[in-house]
C-alpha positions as CSV (number, residue, x, y, z in Angstrom):
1,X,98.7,-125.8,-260.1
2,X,99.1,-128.4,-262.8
3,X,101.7,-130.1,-262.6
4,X,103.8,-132.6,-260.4
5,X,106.8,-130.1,-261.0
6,X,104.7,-127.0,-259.0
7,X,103.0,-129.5,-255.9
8,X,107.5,-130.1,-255.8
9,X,108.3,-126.0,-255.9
10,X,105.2,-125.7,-253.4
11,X,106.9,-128.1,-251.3
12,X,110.2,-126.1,-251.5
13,X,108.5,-122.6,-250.8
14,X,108.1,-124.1,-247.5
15,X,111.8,-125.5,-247.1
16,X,110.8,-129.4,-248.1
17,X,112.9,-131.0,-250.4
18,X,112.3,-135.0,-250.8
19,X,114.4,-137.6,-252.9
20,X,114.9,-140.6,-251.1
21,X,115.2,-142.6,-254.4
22,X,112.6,-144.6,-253.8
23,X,109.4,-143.0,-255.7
24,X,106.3,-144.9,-253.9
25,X,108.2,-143.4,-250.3
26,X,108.9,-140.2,-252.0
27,X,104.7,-140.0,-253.2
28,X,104.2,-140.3,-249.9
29,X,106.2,-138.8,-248.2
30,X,104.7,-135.6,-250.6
31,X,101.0,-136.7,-249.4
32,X,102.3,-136.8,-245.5
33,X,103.8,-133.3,-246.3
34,X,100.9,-131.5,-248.1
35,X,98.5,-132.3,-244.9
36,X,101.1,-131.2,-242.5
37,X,100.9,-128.1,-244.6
38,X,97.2,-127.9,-244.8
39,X,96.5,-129.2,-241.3
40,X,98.5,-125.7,-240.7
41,X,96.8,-123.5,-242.9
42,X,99.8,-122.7,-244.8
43,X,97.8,-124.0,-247.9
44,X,94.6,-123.3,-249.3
45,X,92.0,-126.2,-250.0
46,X,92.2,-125.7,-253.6
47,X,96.2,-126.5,-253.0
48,X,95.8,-128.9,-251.0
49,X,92.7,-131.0,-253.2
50,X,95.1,-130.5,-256.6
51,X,98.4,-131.5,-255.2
52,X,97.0,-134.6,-253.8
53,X,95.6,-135.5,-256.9
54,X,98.6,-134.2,-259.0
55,X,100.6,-136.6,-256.9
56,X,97.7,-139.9,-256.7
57,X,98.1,-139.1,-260.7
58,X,101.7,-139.7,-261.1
59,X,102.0,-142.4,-258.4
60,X,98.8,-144.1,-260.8
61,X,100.8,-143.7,-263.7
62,X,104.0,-145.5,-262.0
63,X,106.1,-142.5,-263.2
């Protein structure tokens, strides 16, 4: 995973979808997601460690 375009489609292999229009809330809203999904060992580490930082990355970059 690369790519803040694949930590979204992860999201949405698991039925989350998140636009609130507001992109700090939507960041972390993501974060608050992935750990739910970790915490449940739907994800692997290595998902979990590089969609966090996919996601610190783009809210860094004010994107």
């Amino acid at each position: 995973m690369k790519t803040f375009f694949e930590v979204q489609q992860l999201l949405k292999n698991y039925g989350t979808i998140i636009y609130t229009g507001d992109k700090e809330l939507d960041y972390q809203l993501m974060e608050d997601e992935i750990r739910e999904l970790y915490n449940s060992k739907l994800i692997t580490i290595e998902q979990f460690k590089q969609s966090l930082l996919i996601i610190k990355s783009r809210k860094n970059k004010g994107e």
